[in-house]
C-alpha positions in Angstrom: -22.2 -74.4 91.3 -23.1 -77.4 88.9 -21.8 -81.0 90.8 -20.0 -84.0 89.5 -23.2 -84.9 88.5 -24.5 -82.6 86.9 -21.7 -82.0 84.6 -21.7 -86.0 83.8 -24.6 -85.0 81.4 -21.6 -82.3 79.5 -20.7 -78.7 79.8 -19.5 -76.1 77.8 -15.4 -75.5 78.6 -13.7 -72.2 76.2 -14.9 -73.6 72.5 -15.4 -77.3 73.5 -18.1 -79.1 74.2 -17.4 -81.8 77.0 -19.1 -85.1 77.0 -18.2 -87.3 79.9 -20.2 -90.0 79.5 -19.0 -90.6 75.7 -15.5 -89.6 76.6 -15.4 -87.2 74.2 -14.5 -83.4 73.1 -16.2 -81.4 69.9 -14.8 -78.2 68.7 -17.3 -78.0 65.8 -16.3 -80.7 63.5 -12.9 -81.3 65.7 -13.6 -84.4 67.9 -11.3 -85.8 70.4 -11.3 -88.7 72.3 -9.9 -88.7 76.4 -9.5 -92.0 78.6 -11.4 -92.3 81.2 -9.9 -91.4 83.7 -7.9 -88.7 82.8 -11.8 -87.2 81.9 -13.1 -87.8 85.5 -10.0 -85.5 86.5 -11.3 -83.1 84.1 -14.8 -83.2 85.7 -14.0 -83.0 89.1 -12.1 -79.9 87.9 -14.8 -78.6 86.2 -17.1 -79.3 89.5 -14.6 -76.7 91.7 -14.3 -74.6 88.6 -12.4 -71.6 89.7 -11.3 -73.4 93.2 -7.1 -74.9 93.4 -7.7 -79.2 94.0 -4.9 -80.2 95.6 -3.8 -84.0 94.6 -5.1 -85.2 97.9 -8.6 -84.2 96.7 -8.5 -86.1 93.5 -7.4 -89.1 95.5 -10.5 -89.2 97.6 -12.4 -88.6 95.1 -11.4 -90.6 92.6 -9.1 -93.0 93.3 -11.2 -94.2 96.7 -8.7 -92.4 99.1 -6.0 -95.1 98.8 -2.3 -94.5 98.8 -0.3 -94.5 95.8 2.0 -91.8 94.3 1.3 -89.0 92.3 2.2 -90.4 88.9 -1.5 -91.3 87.6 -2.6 -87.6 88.6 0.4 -86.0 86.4 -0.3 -88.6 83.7 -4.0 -87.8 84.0 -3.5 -83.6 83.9 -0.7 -83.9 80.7 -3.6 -86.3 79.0 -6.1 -83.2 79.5 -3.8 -81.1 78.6 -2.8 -82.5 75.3 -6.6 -83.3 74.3 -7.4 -79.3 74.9 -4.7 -78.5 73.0 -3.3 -76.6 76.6 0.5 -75.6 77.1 1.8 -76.2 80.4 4.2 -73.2 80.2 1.3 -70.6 79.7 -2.2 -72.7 80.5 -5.2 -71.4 79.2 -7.4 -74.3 80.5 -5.8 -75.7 83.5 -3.7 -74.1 85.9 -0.6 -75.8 88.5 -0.2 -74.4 91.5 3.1 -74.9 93.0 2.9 -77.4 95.9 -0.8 -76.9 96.2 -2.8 -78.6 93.6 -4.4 -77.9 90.0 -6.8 -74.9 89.4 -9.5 -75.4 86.3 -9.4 -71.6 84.6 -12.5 -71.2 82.1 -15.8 -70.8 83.3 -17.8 -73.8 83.1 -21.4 -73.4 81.7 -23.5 -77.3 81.9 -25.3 -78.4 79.1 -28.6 -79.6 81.4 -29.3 -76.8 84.3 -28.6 -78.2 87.5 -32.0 -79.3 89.7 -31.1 -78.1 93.1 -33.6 -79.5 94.9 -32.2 -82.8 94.3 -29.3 -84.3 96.3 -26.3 -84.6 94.3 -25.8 -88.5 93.7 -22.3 -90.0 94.4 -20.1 -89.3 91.0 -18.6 -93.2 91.6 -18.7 -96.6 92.5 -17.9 -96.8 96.4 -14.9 -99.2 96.2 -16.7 -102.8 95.5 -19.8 -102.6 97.2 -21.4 -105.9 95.1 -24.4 -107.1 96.1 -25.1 -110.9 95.9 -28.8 -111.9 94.6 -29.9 -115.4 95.1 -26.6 -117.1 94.7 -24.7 -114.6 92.7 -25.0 -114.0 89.0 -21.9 -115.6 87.4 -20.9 -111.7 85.8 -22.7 -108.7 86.3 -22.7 -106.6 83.1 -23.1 -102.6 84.4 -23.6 -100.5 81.4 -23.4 -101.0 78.2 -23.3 -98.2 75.0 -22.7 -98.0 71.5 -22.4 -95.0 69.9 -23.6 -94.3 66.3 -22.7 -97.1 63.3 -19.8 -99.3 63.1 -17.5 -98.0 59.9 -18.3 -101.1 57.1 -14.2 -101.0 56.7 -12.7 -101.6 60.0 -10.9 -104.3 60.4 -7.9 -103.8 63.2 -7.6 -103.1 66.8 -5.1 -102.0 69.0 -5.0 -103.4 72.8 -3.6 -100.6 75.2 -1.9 -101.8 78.6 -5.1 -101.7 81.1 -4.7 -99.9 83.9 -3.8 -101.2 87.2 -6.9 -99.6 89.8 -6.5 -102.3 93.0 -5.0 -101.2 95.9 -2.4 -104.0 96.0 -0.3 -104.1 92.7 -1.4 -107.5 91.0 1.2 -106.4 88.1 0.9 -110.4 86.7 -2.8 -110.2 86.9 -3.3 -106.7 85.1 -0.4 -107.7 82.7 -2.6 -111.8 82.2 -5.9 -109.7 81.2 -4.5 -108.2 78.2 -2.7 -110.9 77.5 -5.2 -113.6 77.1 -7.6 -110.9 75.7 -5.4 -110.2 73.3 -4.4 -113.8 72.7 -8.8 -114.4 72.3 -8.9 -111.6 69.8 -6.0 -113.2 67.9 -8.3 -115.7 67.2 -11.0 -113.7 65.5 -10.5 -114.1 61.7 -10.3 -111.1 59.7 -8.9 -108.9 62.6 -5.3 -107.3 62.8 -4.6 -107.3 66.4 -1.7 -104.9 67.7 -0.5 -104.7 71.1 1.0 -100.8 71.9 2.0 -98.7 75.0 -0.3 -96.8 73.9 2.1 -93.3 75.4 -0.2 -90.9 73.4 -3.6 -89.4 73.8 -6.1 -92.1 72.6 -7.0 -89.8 70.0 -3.6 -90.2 68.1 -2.8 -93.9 68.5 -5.0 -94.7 65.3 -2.9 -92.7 62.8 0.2 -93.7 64.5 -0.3 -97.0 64.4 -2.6 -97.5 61.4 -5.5 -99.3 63.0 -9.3 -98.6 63.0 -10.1 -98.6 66.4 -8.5 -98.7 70.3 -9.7 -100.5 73.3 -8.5 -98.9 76.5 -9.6 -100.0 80.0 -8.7 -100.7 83.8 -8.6 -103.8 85.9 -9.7 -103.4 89.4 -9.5 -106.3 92.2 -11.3 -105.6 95.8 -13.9 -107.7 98.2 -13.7 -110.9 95.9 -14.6 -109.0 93.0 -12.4 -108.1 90.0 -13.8 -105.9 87.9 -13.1 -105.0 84.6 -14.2 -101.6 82.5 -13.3 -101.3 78.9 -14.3 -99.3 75.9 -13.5 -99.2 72.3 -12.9 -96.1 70.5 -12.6 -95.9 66.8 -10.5 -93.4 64.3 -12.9 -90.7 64.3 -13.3 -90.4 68.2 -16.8 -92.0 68.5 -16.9 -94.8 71.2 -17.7 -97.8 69.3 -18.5 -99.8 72.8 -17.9 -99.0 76.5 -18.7 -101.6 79.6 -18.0 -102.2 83.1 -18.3 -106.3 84.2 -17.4 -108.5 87.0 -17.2 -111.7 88.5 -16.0 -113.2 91.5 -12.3 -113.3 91.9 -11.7 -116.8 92.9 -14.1 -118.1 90.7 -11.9 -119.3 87.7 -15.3 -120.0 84.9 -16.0 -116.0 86.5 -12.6 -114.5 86.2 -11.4 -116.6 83.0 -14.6 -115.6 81.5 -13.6 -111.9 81.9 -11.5 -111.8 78.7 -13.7 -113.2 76.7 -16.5 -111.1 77.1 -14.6 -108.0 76.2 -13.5 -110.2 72.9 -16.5 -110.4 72.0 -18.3 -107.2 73.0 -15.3 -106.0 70.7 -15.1 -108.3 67.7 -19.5 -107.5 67.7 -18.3 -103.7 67.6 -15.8 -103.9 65.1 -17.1 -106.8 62.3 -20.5 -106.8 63.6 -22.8 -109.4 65.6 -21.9 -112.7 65.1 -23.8 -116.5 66.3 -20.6 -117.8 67.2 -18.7 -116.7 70.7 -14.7 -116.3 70.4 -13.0 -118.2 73.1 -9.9 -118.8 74.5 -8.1 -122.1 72.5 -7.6 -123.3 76.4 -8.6 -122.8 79.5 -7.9 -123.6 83.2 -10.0 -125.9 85.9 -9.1 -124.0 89.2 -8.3 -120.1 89.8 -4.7 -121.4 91.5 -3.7 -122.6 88.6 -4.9 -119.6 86.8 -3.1 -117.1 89.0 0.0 -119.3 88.7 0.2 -119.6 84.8 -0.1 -115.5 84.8 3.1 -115.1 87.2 4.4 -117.8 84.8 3.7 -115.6 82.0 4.6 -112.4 83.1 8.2 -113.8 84.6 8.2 -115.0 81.7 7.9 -111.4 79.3 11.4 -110.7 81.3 13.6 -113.4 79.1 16.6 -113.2 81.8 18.2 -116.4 83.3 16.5 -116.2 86.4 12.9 -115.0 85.0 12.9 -117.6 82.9 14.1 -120.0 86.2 11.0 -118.3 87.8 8.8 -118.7 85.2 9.5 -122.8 84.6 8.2 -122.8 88.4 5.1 -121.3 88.3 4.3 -123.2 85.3 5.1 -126.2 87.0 2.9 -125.4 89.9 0.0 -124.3 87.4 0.1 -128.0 85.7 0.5 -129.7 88.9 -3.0 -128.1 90.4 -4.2 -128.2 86.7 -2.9 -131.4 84.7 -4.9 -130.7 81.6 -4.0 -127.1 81.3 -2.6 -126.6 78.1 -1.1 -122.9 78.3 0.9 -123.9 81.2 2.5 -126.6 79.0 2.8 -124.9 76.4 4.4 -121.9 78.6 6.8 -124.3 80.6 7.8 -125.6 76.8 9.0 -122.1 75.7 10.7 -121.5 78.9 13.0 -124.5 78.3 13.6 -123.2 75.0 15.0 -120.3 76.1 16.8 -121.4 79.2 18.7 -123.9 76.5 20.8 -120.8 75.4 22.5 -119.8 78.8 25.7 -121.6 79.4 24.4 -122.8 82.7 21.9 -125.1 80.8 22.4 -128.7 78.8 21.0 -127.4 75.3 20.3 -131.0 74.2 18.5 -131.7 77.6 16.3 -128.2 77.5 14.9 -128.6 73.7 14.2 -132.7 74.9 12.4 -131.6 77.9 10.2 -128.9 75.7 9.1 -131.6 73.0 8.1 -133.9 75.6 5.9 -130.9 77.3 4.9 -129.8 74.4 3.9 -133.3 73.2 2.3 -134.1 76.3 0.0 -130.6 76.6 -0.9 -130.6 73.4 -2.0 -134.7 73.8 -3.9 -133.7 76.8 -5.0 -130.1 75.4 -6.0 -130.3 71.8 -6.4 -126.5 71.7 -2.6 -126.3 72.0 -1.4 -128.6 69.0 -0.9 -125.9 66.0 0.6 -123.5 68.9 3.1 -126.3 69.7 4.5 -126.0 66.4 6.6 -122.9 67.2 8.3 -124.7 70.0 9.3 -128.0 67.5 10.0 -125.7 64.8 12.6 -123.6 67.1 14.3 -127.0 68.3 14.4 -128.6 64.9 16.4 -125.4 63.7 18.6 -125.6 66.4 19.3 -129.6 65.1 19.8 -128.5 61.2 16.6 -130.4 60.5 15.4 -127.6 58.1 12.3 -129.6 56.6 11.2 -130.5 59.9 11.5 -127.0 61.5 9.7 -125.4 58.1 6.6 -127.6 58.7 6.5 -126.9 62.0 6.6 -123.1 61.6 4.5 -123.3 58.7 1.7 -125.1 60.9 1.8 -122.6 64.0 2.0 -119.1 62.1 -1.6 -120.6 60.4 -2.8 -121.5 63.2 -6.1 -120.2 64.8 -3.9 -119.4 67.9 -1.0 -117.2 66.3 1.0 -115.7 68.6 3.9 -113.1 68.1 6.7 -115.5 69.2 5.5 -117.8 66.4 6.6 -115.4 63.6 9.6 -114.2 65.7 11.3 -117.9 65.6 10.2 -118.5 61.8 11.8 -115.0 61.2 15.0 -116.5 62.9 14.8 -119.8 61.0 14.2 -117.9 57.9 17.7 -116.1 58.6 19.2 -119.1 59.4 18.8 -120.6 56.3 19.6 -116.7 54.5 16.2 -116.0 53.4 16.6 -112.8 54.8 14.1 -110.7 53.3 11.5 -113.5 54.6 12.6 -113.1 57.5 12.4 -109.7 57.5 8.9 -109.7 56.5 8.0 -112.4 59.4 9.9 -110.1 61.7 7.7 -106.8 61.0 4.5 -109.2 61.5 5.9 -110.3 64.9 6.7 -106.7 66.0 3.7 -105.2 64.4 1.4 -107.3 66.6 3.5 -106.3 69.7 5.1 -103.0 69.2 6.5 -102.6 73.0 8.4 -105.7 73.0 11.8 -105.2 73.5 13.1 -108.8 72.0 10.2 -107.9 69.1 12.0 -104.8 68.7 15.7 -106.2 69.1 14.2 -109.0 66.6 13.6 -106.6 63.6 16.7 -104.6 64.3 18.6 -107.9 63.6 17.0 -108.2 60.3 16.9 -104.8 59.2 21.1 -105.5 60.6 21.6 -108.3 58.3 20.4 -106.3 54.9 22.6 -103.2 55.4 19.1 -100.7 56.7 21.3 -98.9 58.4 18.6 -96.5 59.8 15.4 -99.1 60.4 18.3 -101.4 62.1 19.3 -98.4 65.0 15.6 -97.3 64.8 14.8 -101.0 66.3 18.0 -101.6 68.2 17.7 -98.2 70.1 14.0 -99.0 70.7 14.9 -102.5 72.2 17.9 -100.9 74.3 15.5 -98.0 76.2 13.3 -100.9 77.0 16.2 -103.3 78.2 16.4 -105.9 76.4 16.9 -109.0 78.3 18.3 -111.2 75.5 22.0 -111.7 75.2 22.1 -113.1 72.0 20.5 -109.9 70.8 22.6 -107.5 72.8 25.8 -109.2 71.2 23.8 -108.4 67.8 23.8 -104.7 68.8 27.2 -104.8 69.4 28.4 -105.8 65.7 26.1 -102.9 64.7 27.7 -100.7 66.3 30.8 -102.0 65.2 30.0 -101.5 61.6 28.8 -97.7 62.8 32.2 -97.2 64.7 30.4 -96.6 67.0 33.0 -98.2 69.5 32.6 -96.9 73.1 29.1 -98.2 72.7 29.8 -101.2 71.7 32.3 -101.9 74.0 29.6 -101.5 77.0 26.9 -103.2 74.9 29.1 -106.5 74.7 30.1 -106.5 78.2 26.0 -106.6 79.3 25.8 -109.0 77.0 28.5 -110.9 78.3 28.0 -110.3 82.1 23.9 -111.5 81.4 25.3 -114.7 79.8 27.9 -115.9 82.8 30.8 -114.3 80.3 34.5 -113.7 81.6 34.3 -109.7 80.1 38.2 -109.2 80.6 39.6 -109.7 76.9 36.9 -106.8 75.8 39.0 -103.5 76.4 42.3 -105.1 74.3 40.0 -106.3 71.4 37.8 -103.4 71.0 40.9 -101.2 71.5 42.2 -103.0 68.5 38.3 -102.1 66.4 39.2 -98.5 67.3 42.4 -98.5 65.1 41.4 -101.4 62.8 43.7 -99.8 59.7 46.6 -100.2 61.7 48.8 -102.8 60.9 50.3 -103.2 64.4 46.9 -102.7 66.1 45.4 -105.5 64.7 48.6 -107.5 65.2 48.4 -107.2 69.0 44.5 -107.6 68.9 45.0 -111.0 66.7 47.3 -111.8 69.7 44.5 -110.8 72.5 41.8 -112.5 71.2 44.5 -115.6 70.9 44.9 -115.2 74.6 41.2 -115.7 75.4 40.8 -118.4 73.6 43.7 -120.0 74.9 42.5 -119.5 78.2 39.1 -120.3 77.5 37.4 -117.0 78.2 36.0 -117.0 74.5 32.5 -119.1 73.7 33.1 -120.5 70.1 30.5 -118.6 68.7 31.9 -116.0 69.8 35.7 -116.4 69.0 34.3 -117.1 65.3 32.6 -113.4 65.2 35.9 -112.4 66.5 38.2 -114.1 63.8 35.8 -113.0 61.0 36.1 -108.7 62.5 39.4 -109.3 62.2 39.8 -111.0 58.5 41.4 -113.5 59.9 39.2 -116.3 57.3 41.4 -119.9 58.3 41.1 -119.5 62.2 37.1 -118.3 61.2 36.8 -121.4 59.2 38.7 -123.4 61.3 35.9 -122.1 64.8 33.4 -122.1 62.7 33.6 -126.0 62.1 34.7 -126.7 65.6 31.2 -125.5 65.7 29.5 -127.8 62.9 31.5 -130.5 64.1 30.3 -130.0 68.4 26.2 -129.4 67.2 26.4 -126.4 68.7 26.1 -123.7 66.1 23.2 -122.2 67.4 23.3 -118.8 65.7 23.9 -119.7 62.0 22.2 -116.8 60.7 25.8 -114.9 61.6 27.3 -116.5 58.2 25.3 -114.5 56.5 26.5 -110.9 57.7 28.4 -108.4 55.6 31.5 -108.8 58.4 31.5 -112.5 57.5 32.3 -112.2 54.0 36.1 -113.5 54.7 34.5 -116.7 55.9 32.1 -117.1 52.8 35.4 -116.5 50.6 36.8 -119.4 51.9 37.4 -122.3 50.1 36.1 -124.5 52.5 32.5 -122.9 53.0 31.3 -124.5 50.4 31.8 -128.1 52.0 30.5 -126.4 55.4 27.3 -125.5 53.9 26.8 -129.0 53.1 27.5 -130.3 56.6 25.1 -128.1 57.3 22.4 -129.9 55.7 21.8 -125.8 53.6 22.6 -127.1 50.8 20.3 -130.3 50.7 17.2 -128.0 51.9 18.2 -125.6 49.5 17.1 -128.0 46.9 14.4 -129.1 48.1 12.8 -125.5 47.6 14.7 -124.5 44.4 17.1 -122.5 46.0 21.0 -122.9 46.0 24.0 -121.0 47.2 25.1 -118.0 44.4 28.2 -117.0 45.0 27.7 -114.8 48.2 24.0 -115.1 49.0 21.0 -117.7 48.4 19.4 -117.5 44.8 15.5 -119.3 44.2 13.7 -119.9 41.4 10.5 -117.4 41.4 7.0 -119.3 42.3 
């Protein structure tokens, strides 16, 4: 029987044609592309062809022998079995045997006849056995192939998650590696970057995402090493680029370095060989500080209260060990940001304390400056300085260091001031380049909310909810959709997570959305006039919220009447609610007119050659 080996070299499987070491099946002109690991699975099949390999063989063979569950396996067999084309029901190609293990059916026939007077070589790396020559090369580059001609027209990449092969979790460090790869490639021009989950078979994320080419990969940290394979596939299947480095794991210039490489070895791939080396805009001086910027980062991702509390600490730590780091700052600046919108936080104090770190990173950091314009352009919308906040934005989405939160608070600002189909189009750009984000997702739901797309807004809402969305501000969002869909139950539980996750009393929300379920009753929305009255007399209701509630209801004076309370505190932090179908009573009013000018809208309107018509904003075409 042919070895692991043997059929590295390929082997003949029903009507395909299996090529391990390209990662690749051919059914004549039909060409598929598999992950990696999901095809070792497939060879060590092929290598007991006939024989049932229960899941603890797989895991000595292929996963070292380590504990772990049986998750990757399953994953692994449904990737095979979606690249043959197999149906779990009724298998043709790979057979489960009920608490024993996986049996490979077809014969398997290899493509080079085994030589059996040779001793079969080991089919993988023993777990990080790296030896060290004269000091240590700084990264060890262990294979390198490209595969046929780089297409002249491809121009866009998509980043899947890596996979996670250590045998402790390092979630933050796997999660960092994409992340500031992704981050390095957003600074190669002329490349559309996408970050996906990437839940589909390699070979369909191309054509569902519309992008050229996919890098996949693992990250791998054992015996001081860290270890990286990648490969980049492109539309048609062929594998553009595949490589395994390393580097010593407590070597920051080593590990750091990682990222980069693979940039490169993919921009090369992709636009072709270039003199110039794409690096990171900034960079740490020690490994510590390195390791604590990525559990900064990742805490970050979450958005909750304490996450974000979590993630100003590690950041902290990162720029004490590290004063120059500019990430960190820039990191620890966003994190104030957001913290500024739970009521446990002095929202004046939060956005002073992120322009001073963001001044003083990007003063020490130079890489960081542009990037820093996201974080004044957020806090000058939150302090009506329109012009400010434009020029701000304007700098950071043109940056060489655009990142998706840049074009997710212009998108907000954008709505703020009602330009919503800008914003909508910032909105798709931010999502686009991150299509797992929730708050990406929850983003683009708001603006497909705001211009009446019924079915793009669930579409992103839903999407945002499976992943849970840590954002309150957007939950309460979903909750007015819902509204609008009558969709009450829902919205009833969707305000009260949004409540609980802001430090909300939730006990005026049965008696009000009881009212929403017989809104055309006159009595009914008597008593819920008189409940929401109530709360705010006790003080259960936010003002931003008691406004919403008055403006539901039709109630336009007491909406006017919160809605300066408001103005008049500096604490109307979600403007862009004016602009929302349910808010027409308050745009009726006669007062709104004056509001807008408190506002300082009416001012910047001007200054663009824009002005307020009648129920929306109206500009002069460029």
């Amino acid at each position: 029987m042919a070895t692991f080996t043997d059929l590295r070299s390929g082997f003949e499987l029903g009507p395909w044609t299996v090529l391990p070491d390209r990662n690749l099946l051919q059914d004549g002109e039909t060409r598929v592309t598999v992950e990696p690991r999901p095809m070792d699975v497939l060879v060590f099949l092929a290598s007991r062809q006939g024989e049932v390999v229960s899941n603890e063989d797989l895991v000595e063979a292929l996963w070292d022998g380590r504990a772990m569950s049986d998750e990757p396996i399953t994953r692994s067999i449904s990737v095979i079995r979606s690249c043959l084309g197999d149906d779990s029901r009724d298998p043709t190609y790979i057979e489960r045997i009920a608490r024993r293990g996986y049996r490979l059916m077809l014969p398997v026939t290899p493509l080079v006849a085994p030589e059996p007077d040779e001793p079969a070589k080991s089919p993988f790396f023993p777990a990080y056995v790296w030896p060290i020559v004269g000091g240590a090369l700084a990264i060890a580059v262990i294979a390198i192939v490209v595969l046929g001609n780089r297409p002249s027209s491809m121009s866009s990449v998509v980043v899947c998650p890596f996979e996670n092969m250590s045998t402790k979790p390092h979630e933050a460090f796997v999660y960092g590696f994409r992340e500031q790869l992704v981050s390095t490639l957003y600074r190669v021009p002329d490349l559309r970057v996408v970050k996906a989950p990437c839940e589909v078979p390699v070979h369909q994320i191309p054509g569902e995402l519309g992008v050229d080419s996919v890098v996949t990969g693992s990250v791998q940290q054992a015996g001081g090493r860290v270890r990286i394979t990648a490969q980049l596939v492109a539309s048609d299947g062929v594998v553009l680029w595949s490589e395994s480095i390393d580097g010593a794991a407590e070597e920051v210039e080593e590990v750091f370095g990682l990222h980069e490489r693979v940039a490169n070895r993919v921009r090369d791939a992709i636009l072709g060989e270039s003199d110039f080396a794409v690096t990171a805009a900034t960079r740490p001086a020690s490994f510590e500080a390195y390791d604590l910027y990525l559990l900064g980062d990742f805490a970050f991702s979450k958005r909750s209260e304490s996450e974000l509390n979590r993630a100003v600490e590690f950041f902290t730590e990162a720029i004490n060990l590290d004063p120059n780091y500019g990430a960190a700052y820039l990191g620890l600046a966003n994190s104030y940001v957001l913290l500024a919108d739970y009521p446990s936080a002095d929202r004046e104090s939060m956005y002073a304390m992120a322009i001073e770190t963001a001044d003083t990173g990007a003063e020490l950091d130079p890489g960081i400056r542009d990037s820093a314009g996201t974080v004044y352009g957020f806090v000058e919308t939150k302090r009506f300085n329109w012009a400010d906040a434009a020029e701000a934005f304007e700098t950071a989405i043109n940056s060489s260091s655009v990142y998706p939160t840049s074009h997710h608070w212009y998108s907000r600002f954008l709505a703020d001031v009602g330009l919503l189909e800008k914003s909508l189009e910032q909105a798709k750009i931010a999502q686009e380049m991150d299509t797992a984000s929730p708050i990406l997702n929850a983003r683009l739901g708001v603006a497909y909310h705001w211009l009446n797309d019924a079915e793009n807004a669930d579409k992103f809402y839903a999407r945002a909810a499976d992943k849970e969305v840590g954002s309150w501000i957007h939950n309460l969002s979903y909750t007015l959709f819902l509204i609008r869909e009558q969709r009450i139950d829902e919205a009833r539980q969707k305000a009260k997570e949004a409540l609980v996750s802001y430090g909300q009393p939730t006990g005026w929300v049965d008696a009000v959305f009881d009212g929403f379920t017989n809104a055309s009753d006159a009595q009914s929305l008597g008593d819920t006039v008189a409940s929401v009255s109530a709360a705010v007399a006790s003080g259960d209701l936010q003002k931003n919220i008691e406004l919403t509630l008055w403006a539901l209801l039709g109630q336009g004076d007491k909406a006017m009447a919160a809605a300066w309370d408001l103005q008049e505190s500096g604490e109307f932090y979600e403007l862009e609610i004016i602009y929302l179908d349910e808010f027409k009573v308050l745009r009726e009013h006669e007062a709104f007119p004056e509001l807008l000018r408190a506002l300082g809208l009416t001012d910047y309107w001007a200054s663009i050659g824009c002005r307020w018509n009648n129920d929306h904003v109206l500009c002069d075409a460029a």
